[in-house]
C-alpha positions as CSV (number, residue, x, y, z in Angstrom):
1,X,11.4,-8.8,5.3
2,X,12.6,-6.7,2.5
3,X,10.3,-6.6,-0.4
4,X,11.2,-5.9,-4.0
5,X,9.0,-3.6,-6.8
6,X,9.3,-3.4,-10.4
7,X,8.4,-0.3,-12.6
8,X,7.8,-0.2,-15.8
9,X,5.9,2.1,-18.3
10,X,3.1,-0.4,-19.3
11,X,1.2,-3.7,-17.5
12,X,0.3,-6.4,-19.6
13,X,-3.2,-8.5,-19.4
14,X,-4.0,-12.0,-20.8
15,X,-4.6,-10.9,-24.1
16,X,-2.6,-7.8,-24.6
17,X,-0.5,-4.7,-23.7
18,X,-2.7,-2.0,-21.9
19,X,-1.9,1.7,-20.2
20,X,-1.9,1.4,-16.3
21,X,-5.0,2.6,-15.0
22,X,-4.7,5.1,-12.5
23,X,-6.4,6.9,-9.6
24,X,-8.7,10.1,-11.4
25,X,-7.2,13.3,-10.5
26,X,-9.0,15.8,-8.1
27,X,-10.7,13.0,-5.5
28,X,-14.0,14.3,-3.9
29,X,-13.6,14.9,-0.2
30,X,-15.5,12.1,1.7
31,X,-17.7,13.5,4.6
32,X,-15.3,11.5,7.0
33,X,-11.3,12.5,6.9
34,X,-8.7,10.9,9.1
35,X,-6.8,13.0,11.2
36,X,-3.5,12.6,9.3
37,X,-2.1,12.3,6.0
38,X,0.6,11.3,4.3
39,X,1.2,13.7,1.2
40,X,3.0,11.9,-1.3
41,X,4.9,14.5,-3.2
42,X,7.6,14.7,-0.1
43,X,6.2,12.0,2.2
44,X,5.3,14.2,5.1
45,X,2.4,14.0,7.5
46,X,-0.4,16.7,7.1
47,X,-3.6,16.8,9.0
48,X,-6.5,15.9,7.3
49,X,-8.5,18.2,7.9
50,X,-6.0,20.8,6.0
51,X,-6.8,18.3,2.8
52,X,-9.6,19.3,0.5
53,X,-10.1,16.2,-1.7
54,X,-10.1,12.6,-1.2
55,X,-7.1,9.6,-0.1
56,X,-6.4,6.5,-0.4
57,X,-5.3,3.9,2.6
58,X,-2.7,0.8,2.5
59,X,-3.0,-2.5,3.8
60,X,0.1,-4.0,4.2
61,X,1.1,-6.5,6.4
62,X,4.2,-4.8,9.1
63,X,6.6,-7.8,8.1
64,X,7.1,-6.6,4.8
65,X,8.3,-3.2,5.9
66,X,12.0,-4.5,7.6
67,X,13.2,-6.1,10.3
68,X,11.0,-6.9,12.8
69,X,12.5,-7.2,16.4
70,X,11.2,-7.8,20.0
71,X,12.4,-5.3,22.6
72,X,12.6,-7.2,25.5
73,X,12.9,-3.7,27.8
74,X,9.8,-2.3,26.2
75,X,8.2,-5.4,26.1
76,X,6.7,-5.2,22.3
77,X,7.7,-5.6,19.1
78,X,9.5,-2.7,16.9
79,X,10.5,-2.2,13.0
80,X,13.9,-1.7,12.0
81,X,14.1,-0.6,8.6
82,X,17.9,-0.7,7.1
83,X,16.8,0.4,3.7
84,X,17.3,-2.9,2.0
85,X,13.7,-2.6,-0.5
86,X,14.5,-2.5,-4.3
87,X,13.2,-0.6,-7.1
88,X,13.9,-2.0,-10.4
89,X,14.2,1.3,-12.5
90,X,15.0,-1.0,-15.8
91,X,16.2,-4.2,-16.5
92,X,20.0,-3.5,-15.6
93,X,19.1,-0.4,-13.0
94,X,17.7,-0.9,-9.0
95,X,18.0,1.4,-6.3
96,X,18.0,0.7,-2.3
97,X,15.0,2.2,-0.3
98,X,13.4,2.1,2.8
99,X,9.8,1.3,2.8
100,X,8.7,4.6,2.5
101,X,10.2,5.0,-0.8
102,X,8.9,1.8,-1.7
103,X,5.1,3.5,-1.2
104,X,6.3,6.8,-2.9
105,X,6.7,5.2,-5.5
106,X,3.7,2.8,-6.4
107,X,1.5,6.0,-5.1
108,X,3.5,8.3,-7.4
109,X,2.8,5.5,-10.7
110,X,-0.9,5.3,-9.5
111,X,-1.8,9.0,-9.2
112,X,-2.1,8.7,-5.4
113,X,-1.3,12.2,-3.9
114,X,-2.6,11.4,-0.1
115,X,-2.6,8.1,1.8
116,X,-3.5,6.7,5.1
117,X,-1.3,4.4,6.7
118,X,-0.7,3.2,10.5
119,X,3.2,3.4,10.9
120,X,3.1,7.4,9.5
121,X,-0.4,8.3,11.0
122,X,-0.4,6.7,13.8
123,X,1.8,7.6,16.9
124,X,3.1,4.1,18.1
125,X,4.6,5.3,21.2
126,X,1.2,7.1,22.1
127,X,-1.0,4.0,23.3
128,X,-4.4,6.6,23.7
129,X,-3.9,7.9,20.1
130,X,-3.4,3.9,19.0
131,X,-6.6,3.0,21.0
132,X,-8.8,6.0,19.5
133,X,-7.1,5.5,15.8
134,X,-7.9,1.9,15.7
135,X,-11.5,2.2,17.1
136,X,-11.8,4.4,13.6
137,X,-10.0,1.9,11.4
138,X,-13.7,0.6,9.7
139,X,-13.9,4.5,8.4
140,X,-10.6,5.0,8.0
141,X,-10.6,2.6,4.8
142,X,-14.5,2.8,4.2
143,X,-14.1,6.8,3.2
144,X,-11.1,5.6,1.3
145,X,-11.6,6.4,-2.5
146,X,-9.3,3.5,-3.2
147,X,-7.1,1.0,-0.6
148,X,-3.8,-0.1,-1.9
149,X,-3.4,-3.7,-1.0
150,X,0.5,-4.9,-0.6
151,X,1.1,-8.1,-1.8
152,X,4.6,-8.6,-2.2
153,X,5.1,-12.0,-4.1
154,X,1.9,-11.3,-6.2
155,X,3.9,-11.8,-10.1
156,X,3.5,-13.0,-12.9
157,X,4.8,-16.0,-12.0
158,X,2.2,-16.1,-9.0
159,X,-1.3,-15.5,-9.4
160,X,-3.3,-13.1,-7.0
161,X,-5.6,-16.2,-5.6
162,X,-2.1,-17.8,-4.9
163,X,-0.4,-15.1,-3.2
164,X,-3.6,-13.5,-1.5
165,X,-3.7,-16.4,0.7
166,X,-0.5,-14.8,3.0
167,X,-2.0,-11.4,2.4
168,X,-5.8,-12.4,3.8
169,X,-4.1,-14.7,7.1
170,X,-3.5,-11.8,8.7
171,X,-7.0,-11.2,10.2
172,X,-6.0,-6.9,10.2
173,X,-5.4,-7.3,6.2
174,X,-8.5,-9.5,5.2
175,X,-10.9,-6.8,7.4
176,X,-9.2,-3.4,5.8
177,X,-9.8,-5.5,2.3
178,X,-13.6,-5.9,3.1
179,X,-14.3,-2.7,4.3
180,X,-12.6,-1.1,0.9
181,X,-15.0,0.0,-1.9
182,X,-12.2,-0.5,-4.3
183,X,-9.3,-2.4,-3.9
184,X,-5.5,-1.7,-5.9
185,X,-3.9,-5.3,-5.4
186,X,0.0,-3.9,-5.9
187,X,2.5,-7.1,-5.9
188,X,6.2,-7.1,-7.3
189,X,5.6,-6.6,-11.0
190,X,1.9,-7.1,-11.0
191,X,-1.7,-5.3,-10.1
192,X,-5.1,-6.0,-9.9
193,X,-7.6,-3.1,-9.7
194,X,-11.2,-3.3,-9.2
195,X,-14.5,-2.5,-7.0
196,X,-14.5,-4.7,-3.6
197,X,-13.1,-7.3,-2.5
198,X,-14.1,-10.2,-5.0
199,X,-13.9,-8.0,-8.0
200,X,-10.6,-7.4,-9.8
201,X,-9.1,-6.8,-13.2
202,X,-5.7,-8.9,-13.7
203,X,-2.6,-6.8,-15.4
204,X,1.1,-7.8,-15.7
205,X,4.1,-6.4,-16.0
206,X,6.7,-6.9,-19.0
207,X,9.5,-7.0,-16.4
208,X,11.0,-10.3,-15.5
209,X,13.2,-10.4,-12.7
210,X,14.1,-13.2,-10.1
């Protein structure tokens, strides 16, 4: 699956236009840090413990970022990504990406300088580092300052209560969204931002693409 993201200066809500609302600068550094990073500014992984302030995580669900693909010699599933994600830089301009770009992007308009998340900071070929990364996964997005929740076909032609219900199937995605304090619900040309998992401010973008 190839997913598609809009940006635009401003985000609307129900009554009338408003300024995005960002992640403050200079995060305080929780008492627990994963043990890598991904810096945002050139997309490479750090180790945490060379970070001095706080991150954010994403919950995503691994279908959204490409082609998935069974290897039949390995005997698991792998991601192929081909670079087919779109960012709609205006109403006549889109650029191709691969997922990465994709979350450089929404972390760049949010004011996200560091972020946790599996396919970067976790070795998939390594099955111990998997094992002892995913027995920390209720920290991981409990120290978070903020988790950035995927939802591709959240719009504003689709409500968050509409589109959540792919997003919480997954049983990995609904338990990283209840262990968040505060949770950035980023869909195609839509957020919603608030404290936990029942608590959210709806905002809209002007853009209206099909």
């Amino acid at each position: 699956m190839y997913i598609t993201y809009e940006t635009v200066p401003n985000y609307w809500s129900e009554k009338n236009v408003m300024p995005r609302k960002t992640i403050p600068n200079d995060l305080p550094k929780p008492d627990f840090m994963p043990a890598k990073l991904v810096r945002i500014s050139d997309m490479k992984v750090v180790s945490g413990s060379q970070v001095n302030e706080g991150y954010c995580a994403l919950s995503y669900s691994w279908n959204q970022s490409g082609d998935i693909l069974y290897d039949e010699i390995a005997g698991k599933y792998k991601r192929i990504d081909k670079g087919k994600h779109r960012i709609f830089r205006s109403d006549y301009h889109y650029e191709y990406v691969k997922f990465e770009g994709i979350i450089q992007q929404i972390c760049q308009q949010f004011n996200i300088k560091y972020i946790w998340y599996d396919q970067l900071c976790i070795n998939q070929d390594n099955k111990k580092e998997k094992q002892r990364e995913i027995r920390k996964m209720h920290r991981l997005y409990e120290n978070a300052y903020c988790t950035v929740a995927l939802v591709p076909d959240f719009s504003r032609e689709r409500t968050l209560h509409t589109s959540e219900q792919q997003y919480i199937k997954r049983l990995w995605t609904l338990e990283e969204a209840i262990m968040s304090k505060k949770l950035l619900y980023v869909g195609r040309n839509r957020y919603e931002y608030g404290d936990g998992f029942a608590n959210s401010i709806p905002c809209t973008s002007t853009n209206k693409h099909q």
